[in-house]
C-alpha positions in Angstrom: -26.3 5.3 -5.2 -25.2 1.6 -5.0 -21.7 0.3 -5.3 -22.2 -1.1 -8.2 -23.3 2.0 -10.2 -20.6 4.4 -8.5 -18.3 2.2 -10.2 -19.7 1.5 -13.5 -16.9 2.6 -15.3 -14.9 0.1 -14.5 19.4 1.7 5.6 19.9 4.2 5.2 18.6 7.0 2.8 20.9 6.2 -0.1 18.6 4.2 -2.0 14.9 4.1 -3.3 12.7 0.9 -1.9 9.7 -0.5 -2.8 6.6 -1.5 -0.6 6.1 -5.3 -0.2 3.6 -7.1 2.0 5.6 -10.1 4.4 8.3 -10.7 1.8 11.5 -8.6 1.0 11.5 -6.4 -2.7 13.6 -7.4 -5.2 16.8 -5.4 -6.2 16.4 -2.2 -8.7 15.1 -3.0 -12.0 14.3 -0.7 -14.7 11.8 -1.0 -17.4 11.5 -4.1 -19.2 9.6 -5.1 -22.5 8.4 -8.4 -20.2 7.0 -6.1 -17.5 3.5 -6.5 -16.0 2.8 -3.2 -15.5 1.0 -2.3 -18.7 1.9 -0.1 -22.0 3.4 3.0 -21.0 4.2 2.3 -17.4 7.2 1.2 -16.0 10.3 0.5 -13.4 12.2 3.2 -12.3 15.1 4.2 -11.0 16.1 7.2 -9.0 18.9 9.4 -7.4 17.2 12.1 -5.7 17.4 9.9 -2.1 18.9 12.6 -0.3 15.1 14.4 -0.7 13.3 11.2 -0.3 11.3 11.1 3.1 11.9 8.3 5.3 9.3 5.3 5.4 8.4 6.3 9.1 8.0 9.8 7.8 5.3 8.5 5.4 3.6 6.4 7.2 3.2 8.9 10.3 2.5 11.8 7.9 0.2 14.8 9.0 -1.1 15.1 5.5 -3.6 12.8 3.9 -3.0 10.3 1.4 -4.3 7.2 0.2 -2.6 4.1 -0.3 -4.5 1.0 -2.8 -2.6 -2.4 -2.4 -2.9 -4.0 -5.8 -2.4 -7.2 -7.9 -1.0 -7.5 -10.9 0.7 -4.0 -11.8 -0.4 -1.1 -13.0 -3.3 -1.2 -15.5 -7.1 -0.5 -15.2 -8.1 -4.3 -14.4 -5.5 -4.0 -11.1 -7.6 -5.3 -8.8 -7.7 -3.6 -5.4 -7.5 -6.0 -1.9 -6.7 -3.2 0.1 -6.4 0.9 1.1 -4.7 2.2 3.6 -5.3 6.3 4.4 -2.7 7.9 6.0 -3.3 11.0 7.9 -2.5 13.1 11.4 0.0 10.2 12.6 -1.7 7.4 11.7 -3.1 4.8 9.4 -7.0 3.5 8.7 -7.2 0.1 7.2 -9.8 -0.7 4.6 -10.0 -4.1 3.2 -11.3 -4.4 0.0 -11.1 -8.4 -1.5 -13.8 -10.2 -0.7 -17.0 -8.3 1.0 -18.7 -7.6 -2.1 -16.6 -5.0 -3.2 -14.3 -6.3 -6.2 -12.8 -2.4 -7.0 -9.7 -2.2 -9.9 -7.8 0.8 -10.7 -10.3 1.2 -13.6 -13.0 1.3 -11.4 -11.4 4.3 -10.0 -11.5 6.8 -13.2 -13.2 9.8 -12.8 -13.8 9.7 -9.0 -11.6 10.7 -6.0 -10.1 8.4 -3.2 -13.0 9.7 -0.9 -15.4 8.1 -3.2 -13.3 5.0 -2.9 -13.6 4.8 0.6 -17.3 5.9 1.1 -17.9 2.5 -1.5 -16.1 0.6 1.1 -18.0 2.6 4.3 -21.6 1.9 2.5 -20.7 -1.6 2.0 -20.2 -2.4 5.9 -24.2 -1.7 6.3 -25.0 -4.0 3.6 -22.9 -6.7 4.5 -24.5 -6.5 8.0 -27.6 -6.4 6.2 -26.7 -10.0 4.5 -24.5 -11.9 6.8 -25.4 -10.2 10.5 -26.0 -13.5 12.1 -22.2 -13.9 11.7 -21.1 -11.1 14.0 -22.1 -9.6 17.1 -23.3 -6.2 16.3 -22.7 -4.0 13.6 -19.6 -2.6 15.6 -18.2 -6.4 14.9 -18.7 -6.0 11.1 -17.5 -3.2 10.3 -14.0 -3.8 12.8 -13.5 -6.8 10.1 -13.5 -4.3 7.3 -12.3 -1.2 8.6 -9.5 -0.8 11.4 -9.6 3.0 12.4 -6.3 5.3 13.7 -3.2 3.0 14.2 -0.1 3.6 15.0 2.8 2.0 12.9 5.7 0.2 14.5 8.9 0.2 12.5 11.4 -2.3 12.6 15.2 -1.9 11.2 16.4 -5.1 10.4 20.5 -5.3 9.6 22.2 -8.4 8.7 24.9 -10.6 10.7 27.2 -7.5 11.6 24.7 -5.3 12.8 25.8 -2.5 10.7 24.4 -2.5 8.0 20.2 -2.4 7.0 19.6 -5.2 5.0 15.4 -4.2 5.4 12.5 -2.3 7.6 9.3 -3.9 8.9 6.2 -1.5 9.1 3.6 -2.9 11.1 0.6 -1.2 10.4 -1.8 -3.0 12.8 0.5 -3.8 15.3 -2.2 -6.6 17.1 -2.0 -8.7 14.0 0.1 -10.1 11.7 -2.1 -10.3 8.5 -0.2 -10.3 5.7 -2.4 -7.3 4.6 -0.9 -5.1 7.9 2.8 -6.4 8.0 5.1 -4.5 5.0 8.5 -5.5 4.4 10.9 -2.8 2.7 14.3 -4.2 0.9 17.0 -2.2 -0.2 17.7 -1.5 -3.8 14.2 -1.7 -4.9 12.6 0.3 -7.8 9.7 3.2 -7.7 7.0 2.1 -10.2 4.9 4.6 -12.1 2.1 4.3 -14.4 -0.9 5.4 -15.9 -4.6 4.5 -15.9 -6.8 6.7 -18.1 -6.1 9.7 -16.7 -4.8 8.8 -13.5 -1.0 9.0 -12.5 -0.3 6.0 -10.2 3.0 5.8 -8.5 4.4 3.6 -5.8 6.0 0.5 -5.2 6.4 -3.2 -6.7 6.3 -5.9 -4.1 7.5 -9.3 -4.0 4.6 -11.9 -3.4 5.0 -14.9 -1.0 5.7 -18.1 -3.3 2.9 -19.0 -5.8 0.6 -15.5 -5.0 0.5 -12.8 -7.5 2.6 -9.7 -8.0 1.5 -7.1 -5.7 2.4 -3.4 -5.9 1.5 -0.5 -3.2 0.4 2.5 -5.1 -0.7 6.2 -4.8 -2.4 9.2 -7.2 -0.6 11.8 -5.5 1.9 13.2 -7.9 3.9 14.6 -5.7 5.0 11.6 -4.1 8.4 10.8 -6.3 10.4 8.5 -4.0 11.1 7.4 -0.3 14.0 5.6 1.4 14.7 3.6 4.6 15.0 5.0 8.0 18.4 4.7 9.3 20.3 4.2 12.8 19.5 7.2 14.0 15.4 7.6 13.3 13.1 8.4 16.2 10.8 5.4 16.9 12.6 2.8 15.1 13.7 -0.9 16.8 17.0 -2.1 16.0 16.6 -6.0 15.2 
């Protein structure tokens, strides 16, 4: 089946943050009528932070889930630029813009994340099929792609005193600073929910760099409700 008809229906843990890639979140917002996020989803706030897992917590997770870094809110014409699977420790990169891909949310309805990923998989052998005289081997084209099993570094960053955690740096990749491995994670952001068809999307609004588009960091695991910082006294956090 070919991509095009698989988708042819197209601090410390006080607070609730949002995902953001290179930039710091805004502070908490709630729903607005001016809100990108499309009709019926919103902004949220929450106060069940004392049950919120910490950000290295998600990111390290046994359990598998699937991340999809989108533009411009919640709706079904979100379009996708990257995944990023969490599972036994560590996180697979998947790059989505560009490569002859172009998913949305939309694109998404009626199939699982697996089938998501297995577009993005099938895709490697056809762009090695069109542009192979641009890489190396095969091995080459799908490493621009697809980065397999890395192991997050988490940063604490706190402002002039030291005590206090103004943000945390998640470097997903940790031999590259693409903005597409590098998240920065403010205090006081909001948790975003929404729908698309009958997919429940929740997750994070980011803050773009100056002049890009609003990115958010999303999920369709219900059960993910909220996450915090790490604090002072996480394993495997640096201090900055």
């Amino acid at each position: 089946m070919s991509n095009s008809s698989l988708f042819s229906r197209s601090i410390s843990r006080k607070g609730l943050f949002s995902l953001g890639f290179l930039v710091l979140l805004s502070g908490c917002s709630s729903t607005s009528p001016d809100s990108d996020m499309g009709e019926g989803n919103s902004l949220e706030t929450t106060s069940e932070a004392s049950q919120a897992p910490a950000i290295s917590d998600i990111f390290t997770a046994s359990d598998r889930r699937v991340w999809y870094a989108v533009f411009d809110g919640i709706g079904k014409s979100s379009e996708i630029y990257m995944m990023y699977v969490v599972e036994n420790g560590t996180v697979t990169l998947y790059k989505v813009n560009g490569y002859g891909i172009g998913l949305t949310l939309g694109d998404l309805q009626g199939y699982d994340d697996q089938a998501a990923i297995n577009t993005i998989e099938q895709n490697v052998d056809r762009s090695f099929e069109e542009y192979g005289n641009l890489y190396d081997s095969y091995e080459d084209c799908r490493a621009a792609q697809i980065t397999d099993d890395q192991t997050p570094e988490f940063i604490l960053n706190t402002d002039e005193t030291g005590n206090n955690i103004q943000s945390e740096t998640v470097i997903l990749q940790p031999d590259t600073d693409s903005y597409t491995t590098v998240l920065n994670i403010a205090n006081g952001s909001s948790f975003v929910s929404g729908e698309v068809y009958d997919d429940v999307y929740r997750g994070f609004e980011m803050i773009p760099e100056s002049g890009s588009r609003m990115k958010y960091i999303v999920t369709r695991d219900e059960s993910f409700t909220a996450f915090s910082l790490d604090d002072f006294d996480s394993p495997n956090v640096v201090i900055n």
